[in-house]
C-alpha positions in Angstrom: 0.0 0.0 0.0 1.3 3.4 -0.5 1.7 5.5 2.5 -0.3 8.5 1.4 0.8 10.5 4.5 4.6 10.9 2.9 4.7 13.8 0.0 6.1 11.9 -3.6 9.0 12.7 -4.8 9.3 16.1 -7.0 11.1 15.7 -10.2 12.7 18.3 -12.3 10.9 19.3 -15.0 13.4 18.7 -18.3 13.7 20.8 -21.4 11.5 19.1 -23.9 12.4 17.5 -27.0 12.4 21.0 -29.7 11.9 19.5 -33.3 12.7 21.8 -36.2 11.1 21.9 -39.4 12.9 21.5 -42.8 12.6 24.3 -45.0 12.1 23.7 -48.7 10.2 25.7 -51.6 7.4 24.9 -54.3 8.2 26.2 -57.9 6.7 29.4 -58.1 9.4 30.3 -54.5 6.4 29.5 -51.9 8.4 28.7 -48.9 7.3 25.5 -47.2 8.1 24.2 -43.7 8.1 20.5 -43.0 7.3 19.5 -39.3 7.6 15.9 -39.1 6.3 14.3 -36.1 4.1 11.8 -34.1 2.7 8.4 -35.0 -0.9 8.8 -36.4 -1.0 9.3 -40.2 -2.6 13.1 -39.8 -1.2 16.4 -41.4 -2.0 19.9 -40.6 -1.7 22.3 -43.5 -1.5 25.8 -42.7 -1.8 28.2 -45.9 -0.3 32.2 -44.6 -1.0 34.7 -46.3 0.0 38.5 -45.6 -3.7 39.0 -45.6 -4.6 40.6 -42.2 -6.2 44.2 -40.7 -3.1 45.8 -41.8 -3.1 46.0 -44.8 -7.0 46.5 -45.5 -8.9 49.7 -47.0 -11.7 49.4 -45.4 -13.2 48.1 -41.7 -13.8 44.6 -42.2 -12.4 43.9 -45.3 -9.8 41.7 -44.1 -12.0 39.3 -41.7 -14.9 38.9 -44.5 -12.5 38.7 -47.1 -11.0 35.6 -45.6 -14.4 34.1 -44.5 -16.3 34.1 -47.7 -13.8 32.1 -49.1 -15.6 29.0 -47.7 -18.6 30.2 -48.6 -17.8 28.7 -52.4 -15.6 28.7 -55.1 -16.1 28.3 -58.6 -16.6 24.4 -59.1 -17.9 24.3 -55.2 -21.0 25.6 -53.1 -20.8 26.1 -49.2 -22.7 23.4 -48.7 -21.0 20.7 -50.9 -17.8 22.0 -49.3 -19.3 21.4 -46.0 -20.7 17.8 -47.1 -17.3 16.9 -48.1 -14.9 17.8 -45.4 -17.4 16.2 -43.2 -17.5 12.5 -45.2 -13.7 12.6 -45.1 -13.3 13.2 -41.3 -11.2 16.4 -41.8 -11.4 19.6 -40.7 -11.1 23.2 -42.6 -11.2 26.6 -41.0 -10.2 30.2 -41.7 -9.1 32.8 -39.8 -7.6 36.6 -40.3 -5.9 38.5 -37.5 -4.1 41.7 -37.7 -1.8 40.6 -40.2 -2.4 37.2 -41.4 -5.2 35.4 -43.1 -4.8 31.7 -42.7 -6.6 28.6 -44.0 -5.8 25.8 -42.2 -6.9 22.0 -43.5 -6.4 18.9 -40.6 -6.8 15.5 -42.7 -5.9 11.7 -42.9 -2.8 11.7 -44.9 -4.8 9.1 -47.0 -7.3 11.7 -47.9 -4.8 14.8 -48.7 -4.8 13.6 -52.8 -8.7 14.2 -52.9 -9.1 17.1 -50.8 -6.3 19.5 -52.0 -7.9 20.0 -55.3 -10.8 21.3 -53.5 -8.5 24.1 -50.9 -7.3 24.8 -54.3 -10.4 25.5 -55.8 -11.6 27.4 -52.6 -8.1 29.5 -52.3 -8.0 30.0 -56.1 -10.9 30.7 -57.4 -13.5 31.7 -54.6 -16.6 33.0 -56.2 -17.8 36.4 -54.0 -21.8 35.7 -54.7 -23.2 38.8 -53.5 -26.2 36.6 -52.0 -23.8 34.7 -50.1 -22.3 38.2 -49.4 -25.2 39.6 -47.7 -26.3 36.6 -46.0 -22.5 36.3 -44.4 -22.5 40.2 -43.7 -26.5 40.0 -41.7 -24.9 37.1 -39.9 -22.1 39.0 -38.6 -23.7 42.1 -38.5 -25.9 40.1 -35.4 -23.1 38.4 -33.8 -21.3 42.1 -33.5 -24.6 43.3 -32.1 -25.3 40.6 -29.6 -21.3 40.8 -28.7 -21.1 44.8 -28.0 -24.1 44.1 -25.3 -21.2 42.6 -23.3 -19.3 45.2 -21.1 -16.0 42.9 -21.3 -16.4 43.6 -25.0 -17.0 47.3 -25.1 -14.2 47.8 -22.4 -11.5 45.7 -24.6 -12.5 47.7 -27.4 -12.4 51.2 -25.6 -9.2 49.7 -24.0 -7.3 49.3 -27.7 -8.5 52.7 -28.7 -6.8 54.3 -25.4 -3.5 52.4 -26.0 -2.9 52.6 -29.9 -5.6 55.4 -31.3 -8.3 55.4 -33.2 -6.8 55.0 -36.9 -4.1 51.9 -36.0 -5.2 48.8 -37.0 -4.8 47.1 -33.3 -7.6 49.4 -32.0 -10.7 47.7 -32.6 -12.9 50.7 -34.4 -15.1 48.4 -36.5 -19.1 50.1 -35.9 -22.2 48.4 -37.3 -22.1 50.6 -39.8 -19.2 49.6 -41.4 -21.5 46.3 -42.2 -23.3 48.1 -44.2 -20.3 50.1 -46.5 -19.1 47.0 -47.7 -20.1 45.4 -51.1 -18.7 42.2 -52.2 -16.2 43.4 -54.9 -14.7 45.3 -52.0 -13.8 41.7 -50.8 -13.1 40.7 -54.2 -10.4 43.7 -54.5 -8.7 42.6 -51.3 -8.8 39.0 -52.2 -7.1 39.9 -55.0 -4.0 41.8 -53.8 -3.5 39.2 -51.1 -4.3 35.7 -51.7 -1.6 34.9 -53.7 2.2 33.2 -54.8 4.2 36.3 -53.4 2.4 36.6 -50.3 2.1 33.2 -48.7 3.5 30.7 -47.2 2.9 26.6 -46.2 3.2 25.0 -42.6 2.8 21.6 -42.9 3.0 19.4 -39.7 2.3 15.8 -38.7 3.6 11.9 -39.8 3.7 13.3 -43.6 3.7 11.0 -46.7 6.6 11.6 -48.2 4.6 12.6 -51.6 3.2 15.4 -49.4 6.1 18.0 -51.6 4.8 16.5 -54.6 1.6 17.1 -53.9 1.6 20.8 -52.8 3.7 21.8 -56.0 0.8 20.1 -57.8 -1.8 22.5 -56.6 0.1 25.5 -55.5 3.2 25.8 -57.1 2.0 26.8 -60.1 3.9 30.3 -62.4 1.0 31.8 -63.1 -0.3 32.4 -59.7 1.3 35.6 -59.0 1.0 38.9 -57.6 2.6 41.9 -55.9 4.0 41.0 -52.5 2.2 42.9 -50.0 4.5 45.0 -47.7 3.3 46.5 -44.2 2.7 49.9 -44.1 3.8 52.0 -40.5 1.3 53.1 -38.9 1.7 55.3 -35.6 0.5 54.9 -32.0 -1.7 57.4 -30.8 -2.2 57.1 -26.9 -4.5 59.1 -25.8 -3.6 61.2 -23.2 -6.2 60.5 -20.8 -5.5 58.1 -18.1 -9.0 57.0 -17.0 -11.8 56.3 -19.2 -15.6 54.9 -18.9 -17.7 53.5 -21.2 -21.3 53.7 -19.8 -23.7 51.0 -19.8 -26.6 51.4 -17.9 -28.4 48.2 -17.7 -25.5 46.8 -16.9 -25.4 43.8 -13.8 -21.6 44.0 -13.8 -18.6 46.6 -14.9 -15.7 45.0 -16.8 -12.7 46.6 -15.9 -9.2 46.7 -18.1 -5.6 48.2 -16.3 -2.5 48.4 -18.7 -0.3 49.7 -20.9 2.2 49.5 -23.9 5.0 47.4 -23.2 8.1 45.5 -24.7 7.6 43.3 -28.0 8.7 39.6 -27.6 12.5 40.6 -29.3 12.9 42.2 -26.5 15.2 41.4 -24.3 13.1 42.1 -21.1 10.1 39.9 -22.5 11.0 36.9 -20.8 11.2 38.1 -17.4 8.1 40.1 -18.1 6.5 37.1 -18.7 7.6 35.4 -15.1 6.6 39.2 -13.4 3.1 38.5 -15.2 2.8 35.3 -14.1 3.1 36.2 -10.7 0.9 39.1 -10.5 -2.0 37.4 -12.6 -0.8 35.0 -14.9 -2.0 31.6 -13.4 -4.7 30.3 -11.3 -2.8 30.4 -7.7 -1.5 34.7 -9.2 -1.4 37.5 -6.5 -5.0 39.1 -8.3 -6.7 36.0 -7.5 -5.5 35.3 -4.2 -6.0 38.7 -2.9 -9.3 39.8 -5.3 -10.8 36.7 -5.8 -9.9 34.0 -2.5 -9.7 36.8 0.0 -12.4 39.7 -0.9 -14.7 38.1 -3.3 -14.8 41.1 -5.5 -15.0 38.6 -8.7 -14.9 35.6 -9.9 -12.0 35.8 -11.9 -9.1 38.0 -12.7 -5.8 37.7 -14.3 -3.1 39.6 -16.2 -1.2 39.2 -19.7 1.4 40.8 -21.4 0.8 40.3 -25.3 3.4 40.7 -28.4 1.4 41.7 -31.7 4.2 42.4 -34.7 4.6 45.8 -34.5 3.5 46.4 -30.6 3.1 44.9 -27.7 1.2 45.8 -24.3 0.4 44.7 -20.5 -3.5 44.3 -19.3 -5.5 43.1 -16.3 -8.8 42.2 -17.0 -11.8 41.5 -14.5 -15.7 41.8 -13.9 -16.9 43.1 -11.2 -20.5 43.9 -9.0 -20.6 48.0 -10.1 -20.2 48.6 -6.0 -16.5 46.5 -5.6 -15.1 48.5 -9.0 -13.1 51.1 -6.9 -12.2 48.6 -4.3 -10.7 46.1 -7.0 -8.6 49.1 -8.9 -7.1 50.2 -5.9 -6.2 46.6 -5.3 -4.5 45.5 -8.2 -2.7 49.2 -7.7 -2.0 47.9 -4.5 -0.3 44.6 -6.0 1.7 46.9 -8.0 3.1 48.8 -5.8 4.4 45.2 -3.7 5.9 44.1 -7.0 7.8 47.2 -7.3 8.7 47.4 -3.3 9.0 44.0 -1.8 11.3 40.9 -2.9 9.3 38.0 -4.2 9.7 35.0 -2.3 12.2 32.3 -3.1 9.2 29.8 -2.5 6.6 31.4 -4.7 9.1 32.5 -7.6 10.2 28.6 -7.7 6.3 27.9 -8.1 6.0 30.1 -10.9 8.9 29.0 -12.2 8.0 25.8 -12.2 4.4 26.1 -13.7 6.3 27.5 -16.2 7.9 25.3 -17.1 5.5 22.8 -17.6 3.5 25.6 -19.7 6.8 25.4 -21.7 7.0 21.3 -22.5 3.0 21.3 -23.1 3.8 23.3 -26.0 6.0 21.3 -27.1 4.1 18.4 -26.9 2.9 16.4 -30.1 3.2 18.1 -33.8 0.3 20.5 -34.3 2.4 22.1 -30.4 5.5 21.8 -32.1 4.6 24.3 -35.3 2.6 26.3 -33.4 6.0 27.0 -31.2 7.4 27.4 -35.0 5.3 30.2 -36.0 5.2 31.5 -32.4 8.6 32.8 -33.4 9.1 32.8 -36.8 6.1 35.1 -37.9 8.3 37.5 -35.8 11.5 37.3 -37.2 13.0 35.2 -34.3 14.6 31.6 -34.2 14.7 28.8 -31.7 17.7 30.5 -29.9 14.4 32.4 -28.3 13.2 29.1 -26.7 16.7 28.1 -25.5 17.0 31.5 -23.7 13.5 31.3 -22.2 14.4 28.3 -20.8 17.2 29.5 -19.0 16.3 32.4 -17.8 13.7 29.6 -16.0 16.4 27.9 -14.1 18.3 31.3 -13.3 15.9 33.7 -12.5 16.4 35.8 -9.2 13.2 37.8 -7.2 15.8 40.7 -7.9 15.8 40.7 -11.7 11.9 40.9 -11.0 11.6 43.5 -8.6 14.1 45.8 -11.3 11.2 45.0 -14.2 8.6 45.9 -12.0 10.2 49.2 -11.0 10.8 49.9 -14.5 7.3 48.4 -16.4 4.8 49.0 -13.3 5.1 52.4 -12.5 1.2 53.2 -12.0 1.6 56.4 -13.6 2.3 54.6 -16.7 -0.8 52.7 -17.0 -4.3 53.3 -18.4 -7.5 52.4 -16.7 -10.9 51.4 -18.2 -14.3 50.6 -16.8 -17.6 49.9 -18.7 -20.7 49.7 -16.9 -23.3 51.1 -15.3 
């Protein structure tokens, strides 16, 4: 029987096993990366294209753009390519952030020869019908209403235009109006000067057939699928000089509150450590905010903290709900936890915690092949290389409450940071 009164043993957590992909090209110079991994005979193909907010005219265009792509091509309706994916067992799905549109196809390698033709059809030669248009844009146009009756929503969105302005692509401007302004050969324009040769690239992951080359330069590596490579644009940040905003909702049960600022990018050499700081203050389940705002005074149910890295900015927030009477209390709280970070040592103990749920955060994304290119294009769709991993994990292991107390006296001066409530 095992004694259940005597702690087990505590093993060190090891650096998991990093697998890089090979790098190769199709004919027309797409650049393809090869992650081979695992046992089961499933691929993951990522199509990337430099397709995202950025780069889009109009509000919207990007994320529309990229969804009525599926909505049928020129040898395919939505509904067949619904009906297909779905006997075959594999998955399709697209998605545009602020700079990348993506389609990304999970199948049996067995299936790959059958499907392709079709993401080729559907990337190629997507067909716009303004019916399918306006049936897409109503759709969306009642998701965005239903969504903006959420105060966590409208504070995230007054939140961006505080920290970037309202013109840069990472404040999130988009009215229900802007619905309304868009006709489908505005999609068809952007489709055109971004799904294309010059602006993608392939991630491919999983136990590959070793045809899988073959294959893609089939489909995609075609001469005549060209274009203009798409470059980014600078745009400025815009902060507004206003430390505290509100957005009022009156009917409101509970206030959503956001606390942050701009901060470092993830080349930066204080991002790391920033990341350890975070996890303290409100990073994990067991994070100061929670045992002090949620454990001890019940102000929420939640609350936690996050510093981001977008391409071209990155930024710090705390985000929580709150009952309208405990919104006061709860900023003057996490002020409070601040103020500790930048005044008081943090102990050995609870720095080896965090440490430690770290690093198992750091092998679970490492762990199986769809992980292992997401920890790919983690870096490389910032210009950084696996030498960002290896220093990540030692800064781990050598970490000192010291080197945290200097970030928080330099990042989490309160004078720095922005607070915004919406609610009643």
């Amino acid at each position: 029987m095992i004694d259940r009164t005597i702690q087990p043993p505590i093993y060190e957590t090891k650096k998991p096993l990093i697998i890089k992909p090979v790098s190769s090209q199709l004919n027309n110079d797409i650049p393809v990366h090869f992650l081979q991994a695992g046992t089961q005979e499933v691929t993951r193909l990522e199509f990337i294209f430099d397709a995202g907010l950025w780069y889009e005219d109009k509000p919207l265009q990007a994320v529309l753009t990229n969804a009525m792509m599926q909505e049928g091509s020129a040898n395919y309706s939505g509904a067949q390519i619904a009906e297909i994916f779905d006997f075959r067992g594999a998955y399709i799905q697209f998605v545009a952030d602020h700079h990348l549109g993506t389609i990304s196809l999970i199948s049996l390698n067995k299936h790959l020869h059958y499907l392709l033709p079709i993401v080729e059809d559907l990337i190629k030669r997507p067909s716009f019908d303004a019916n399918e248009f306006e049936t897409l844009a109503k759709r969306r146009k009642q998701r965005f209403l239903l969504e903006n009756e959420k105060v966590k929503v409208l504070c995230q969105k007054k939140f961006s235009e505080v920290l970037f302005g309202n013109d840069h692509p990472y404040s999130h401007t988009v009215t229900v109006d802007d619905f309304d302004r868009l006709a489908s050969s505005d999609l068809a324009n952007f489709y055109q000067r971004s799904y294309h040769a010059a602006n993608c690239q392939i991630m491919a992951s999983g136990n590959m057939d070793v045809s899988l080359l073959e294959l893609l330069n089939k489909h995609f590596g075609d001469l005549n699928w060209g274009g203009v490579k798409q470059f980014q644009q600078k745009r400025t940040i815009q902060q507004l000089q206003e430390k505290q905003r509100r957005v009022v909702k009156n009917e409101a049960i509970q206030s959503a509150i956001r606390v942050g600022r701009l901060m470092v990018k993830k080349d930066h050499p204080d991002y790391v450590g920033l990341q350890v700081l975070n996890t303290v203050l409100g990073g994990y389940f067991s994070s100061r905010l929670m045992m002090n705002i949620r454990e001890e005074k019940g102000y929420t149910y939640g609350i936690g903290s996050s510093v981001m890295s977008l391409n071209e900015a990155g930024y710090f927030v705390i985000a929580t709900e709150t009952d309208k009477k405990y919104v006061e209390a709860t900023i003057t709280e996490i002020f409070l936890e601040l103020r500790k970070l930048r005044e008081e040592l943090i102990p050995e103990a609870e720095l080896s915690r965090v440490c430690q749920y770290l690093l198992g955060e750091f092998v679970r994304d490492f762990d199986g092949p769809f992980a292992q290119a997401q920890s790919f294009r983690a870096v490389n769709d910032f210009g950084l290389g696996y030498e960002f991993y290896e220093q990540y994990y030692q800064l781990l292991k050598a970490i000192k409450p010291e080197d945290l107390q200097l970030l928080a006296q330099k990042y989490f001066d309160e004078d720095d940071f922005y607070t915004v409530i919406a609610g009643a």
